[in-house]
C-alpha positions in Angstrom: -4.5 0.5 -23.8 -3.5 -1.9 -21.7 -2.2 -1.6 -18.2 0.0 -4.1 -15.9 -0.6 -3.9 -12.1 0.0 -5.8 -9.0 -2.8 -6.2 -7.0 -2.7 -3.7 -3.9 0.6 -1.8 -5.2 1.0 1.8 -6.3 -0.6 0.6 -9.8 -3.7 1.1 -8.2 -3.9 4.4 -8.7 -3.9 5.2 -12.6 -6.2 2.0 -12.7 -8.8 3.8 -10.3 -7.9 6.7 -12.4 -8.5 4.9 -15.6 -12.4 3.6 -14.6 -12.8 7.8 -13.7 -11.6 8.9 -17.0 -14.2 6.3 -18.8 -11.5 5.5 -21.4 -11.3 1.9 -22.6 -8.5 -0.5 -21.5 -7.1 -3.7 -20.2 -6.0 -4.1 -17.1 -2.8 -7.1 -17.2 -1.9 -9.0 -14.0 2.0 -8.6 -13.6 2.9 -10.2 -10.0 5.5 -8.4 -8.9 7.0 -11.5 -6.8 7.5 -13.6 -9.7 7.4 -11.0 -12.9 5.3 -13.7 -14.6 2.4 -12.6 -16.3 -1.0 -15.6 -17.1 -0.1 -16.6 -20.6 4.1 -16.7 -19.1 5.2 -14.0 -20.8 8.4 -12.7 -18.8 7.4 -9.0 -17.1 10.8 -7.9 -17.5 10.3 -7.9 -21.1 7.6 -5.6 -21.1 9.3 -3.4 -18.4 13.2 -4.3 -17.9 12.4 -2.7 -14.5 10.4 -5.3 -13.7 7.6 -2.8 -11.7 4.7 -1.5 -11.8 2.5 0.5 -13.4 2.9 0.4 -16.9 0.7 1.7 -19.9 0.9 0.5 -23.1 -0.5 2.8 -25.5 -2.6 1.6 -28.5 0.4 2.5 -30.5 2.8 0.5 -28.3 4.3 3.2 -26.7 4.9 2.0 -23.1 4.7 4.7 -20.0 6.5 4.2 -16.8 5.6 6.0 -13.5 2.6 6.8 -11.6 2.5 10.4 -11.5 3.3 10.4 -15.2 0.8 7.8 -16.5 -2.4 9.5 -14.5 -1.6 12.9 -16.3 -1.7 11.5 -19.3 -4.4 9.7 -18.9 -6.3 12.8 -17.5 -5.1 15.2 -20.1 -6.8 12.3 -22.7 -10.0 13.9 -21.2 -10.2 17.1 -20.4 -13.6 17.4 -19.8 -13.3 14.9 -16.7 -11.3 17.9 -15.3 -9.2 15.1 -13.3 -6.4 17.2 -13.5 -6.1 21.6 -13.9 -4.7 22.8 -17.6 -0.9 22.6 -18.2 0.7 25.7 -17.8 -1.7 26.3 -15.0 -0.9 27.7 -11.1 -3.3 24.5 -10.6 -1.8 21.7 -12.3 1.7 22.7 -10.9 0.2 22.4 -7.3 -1.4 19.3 -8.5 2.2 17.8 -9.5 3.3 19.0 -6.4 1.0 16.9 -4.8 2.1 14.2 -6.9 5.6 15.1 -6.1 5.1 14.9 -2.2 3.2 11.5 -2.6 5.8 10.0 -4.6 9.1 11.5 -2.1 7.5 11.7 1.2 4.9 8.8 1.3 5.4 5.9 -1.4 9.3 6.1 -1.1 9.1 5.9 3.0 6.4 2.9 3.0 8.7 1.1 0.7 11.1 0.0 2.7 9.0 -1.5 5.6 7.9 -4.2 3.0 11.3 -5.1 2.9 12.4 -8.3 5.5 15.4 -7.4 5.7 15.1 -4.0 6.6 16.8 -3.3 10.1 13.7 -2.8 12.6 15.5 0.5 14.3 15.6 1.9 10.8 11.6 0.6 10.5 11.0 2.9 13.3 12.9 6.1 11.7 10.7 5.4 9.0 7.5 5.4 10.5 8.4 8.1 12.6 9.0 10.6 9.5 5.6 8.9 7.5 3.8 10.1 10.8 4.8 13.4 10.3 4.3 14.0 7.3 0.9 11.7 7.4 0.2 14.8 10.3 1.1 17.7 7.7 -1.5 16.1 5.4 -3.8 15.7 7.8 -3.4 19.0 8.3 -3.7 20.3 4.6 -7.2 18.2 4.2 -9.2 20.2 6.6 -12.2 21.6 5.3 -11.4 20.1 1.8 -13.2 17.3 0.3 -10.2 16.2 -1.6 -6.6 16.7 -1.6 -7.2 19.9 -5.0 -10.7 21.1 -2.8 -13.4 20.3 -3.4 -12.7 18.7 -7.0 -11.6 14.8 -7.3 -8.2 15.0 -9.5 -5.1 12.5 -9.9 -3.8 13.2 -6.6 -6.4 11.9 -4.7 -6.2 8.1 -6.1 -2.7 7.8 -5.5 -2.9 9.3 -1.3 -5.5 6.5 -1.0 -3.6 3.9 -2.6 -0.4 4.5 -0.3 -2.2 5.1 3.0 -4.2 1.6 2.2 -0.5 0.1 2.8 -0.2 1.9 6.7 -1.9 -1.1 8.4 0.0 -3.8 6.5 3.0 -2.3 7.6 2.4 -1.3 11.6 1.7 2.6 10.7 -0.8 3.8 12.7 -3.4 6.6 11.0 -6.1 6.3 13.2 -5.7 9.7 14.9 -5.7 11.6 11.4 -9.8 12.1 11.3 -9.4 14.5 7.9 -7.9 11.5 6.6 -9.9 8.7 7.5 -12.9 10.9 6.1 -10.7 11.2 2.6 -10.4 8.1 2.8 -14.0 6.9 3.1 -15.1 9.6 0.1 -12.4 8.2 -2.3 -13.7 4.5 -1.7 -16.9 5.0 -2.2 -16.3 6.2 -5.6 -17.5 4.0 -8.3 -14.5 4.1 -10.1 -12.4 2.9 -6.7 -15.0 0.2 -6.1 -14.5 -1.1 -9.4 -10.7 -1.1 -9.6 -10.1 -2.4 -5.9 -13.0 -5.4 -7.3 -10.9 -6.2 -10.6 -7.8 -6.6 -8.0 -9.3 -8.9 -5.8 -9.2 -6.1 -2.6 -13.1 -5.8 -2.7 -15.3 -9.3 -2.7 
């Protein structure tokens, strides 16, 4: 398998999620600034849609999406139990989680990458990321991880989004369930090795 990321971007989840499920892959630098990839092949090639992540399967099938690329990967091995059994109460709360991360968190940092974007509508944004930043908060007290107490799917891709708050001028200092999420998921292995193969760790 081989997966294209961006160092830092949302593809940093199914390649923490990768290193958990001990399967074997590549991991393919595709800069999303100028969709060029080491040996020059043009990224849009690969993915007309020019982001990231992508999976290419050992059979060339190619897999778009986040949330859809970690459940494959974690229902390639079950006995990781990274994510509940399909058709499960579980694994439907787990894609709801997945659901919320992609809506309510990725979609709202988005924007306040962007230069152009107005600065009164950068502070609707951050306004709406606090709540719902809150609402997690909330949701992560007395847990471990976003599931309980098991690491799944879900919890790769919260840390990966909340690593972009201070880039951006969103403040999540005052969420202590959080920060301590925060500190279990990067002291994983898995994390540790990921965030070193993008050049976020030294």
């Amino acid at each position: 398998m081989k997966l294209y990321y961006s160092p830092g971007a949302c593809s940093l989840s199914p390649h923490i999620t990768l290193h958990e499920s001990g399967l074997k892959f590549e991991h393919v630098l595709a800069p999303t600034k100028t969709h060029q990839l080491e040996d020059g092949t043009d990224y849009y090639s690969i993915n007309p849609l020019g982001y990231v992540p992508l999976l290419e399967l050992d059979d060339g099938t190619r897999l778009t999406e986040g949330p859809a690329i970690v459940q494959y990967i974690a229902d390639q091995v079950p006995a990781k139990n990274l994510a509940p059994a399909n058709g499960t109460v579980a694994r439907a709360q787990l894609q709801s989680w997945l659901n919320f991360i992609g809506t309510e968190l990725h979609r709202g940092f988005s924007p306040l990458f962007n230069p152009a974007t107005p600065a009164d509508y950068k502070t609707v944004l951050i306004d709406k990321l606090q709540s719902r930043l809150k609402w997690v908060d909330e949701q992560l007290a007395g847990k471990q991880y976003l599931m309980g107490e098991a690491f799944s799917v879900a919890d790769p891709y919260l840390f990966t989004v909340t690593n972009w708050a201070p880039r951006v001028g969103v403040d999540i200092s005052g969420f202590s369930n959080i920060a301590a999420f925060r500190e279990r998921v990067a002291a994983r292995p898995a994390v540790q090795t990921a965030m070193k193969e993008e050049g976020l760790l030294t």
